[in-house]
N, C-alpha and C positions, 0 to 999 in steps of 0.2 A: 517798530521803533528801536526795540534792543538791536536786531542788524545793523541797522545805520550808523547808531555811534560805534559797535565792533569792528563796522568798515573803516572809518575815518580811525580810528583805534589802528587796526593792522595797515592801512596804509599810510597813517604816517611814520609806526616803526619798521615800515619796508625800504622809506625814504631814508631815514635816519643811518639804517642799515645800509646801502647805496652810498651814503654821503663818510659815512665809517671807515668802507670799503677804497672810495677816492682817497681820504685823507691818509692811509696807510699806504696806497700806491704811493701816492710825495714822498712820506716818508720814506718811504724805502729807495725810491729813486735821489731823494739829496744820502740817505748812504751810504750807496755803490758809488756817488761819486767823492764822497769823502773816503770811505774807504777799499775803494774797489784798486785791485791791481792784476798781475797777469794770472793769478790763481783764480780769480775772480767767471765765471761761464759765461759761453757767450750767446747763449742762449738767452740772457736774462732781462734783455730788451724784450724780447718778445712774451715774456711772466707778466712783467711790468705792461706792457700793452695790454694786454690783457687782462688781466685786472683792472685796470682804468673803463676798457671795456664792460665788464661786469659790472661794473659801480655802476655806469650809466644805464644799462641793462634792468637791475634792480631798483635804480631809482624810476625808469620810466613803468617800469610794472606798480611798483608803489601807487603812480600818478595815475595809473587805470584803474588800479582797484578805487580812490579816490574818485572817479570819474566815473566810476558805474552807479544806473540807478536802481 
């Protein structure tokens, strides 16, 4: 019984975590584009994909720990 709730417990802060993770890619993408100029890398598209990546990454791990029985 004590694993079940410790499951539901770590995957919904794996979710939360994930959902965190999204909210700071936005932020960081409105930013660069507030304040992004030619000093700015150009690279940084691809940080920001990624990230966004992860977020969903960690949130679908979340939902499998959730989902196991």
């Amino acid at each position: 019984m004590g694993f079940t709730i410790g499951k539901y417990v770590v995957g919904i802060v794996v979710i939360l975590l994930g959902i965190y993770q999204l909210f700071n890619s936005r932020k960081y993408v409105h930013e660069i584009q507030k304040d992004g100029n030619k000093t700015t890398s150009h690279f940084v598209g691809y940080a920001v994909w990624s990230s966004f990546v992860v977020g969903i990454l960690i949130i679908g791990m979340g939902m499998s720990i959730l989902s196991m029985r």
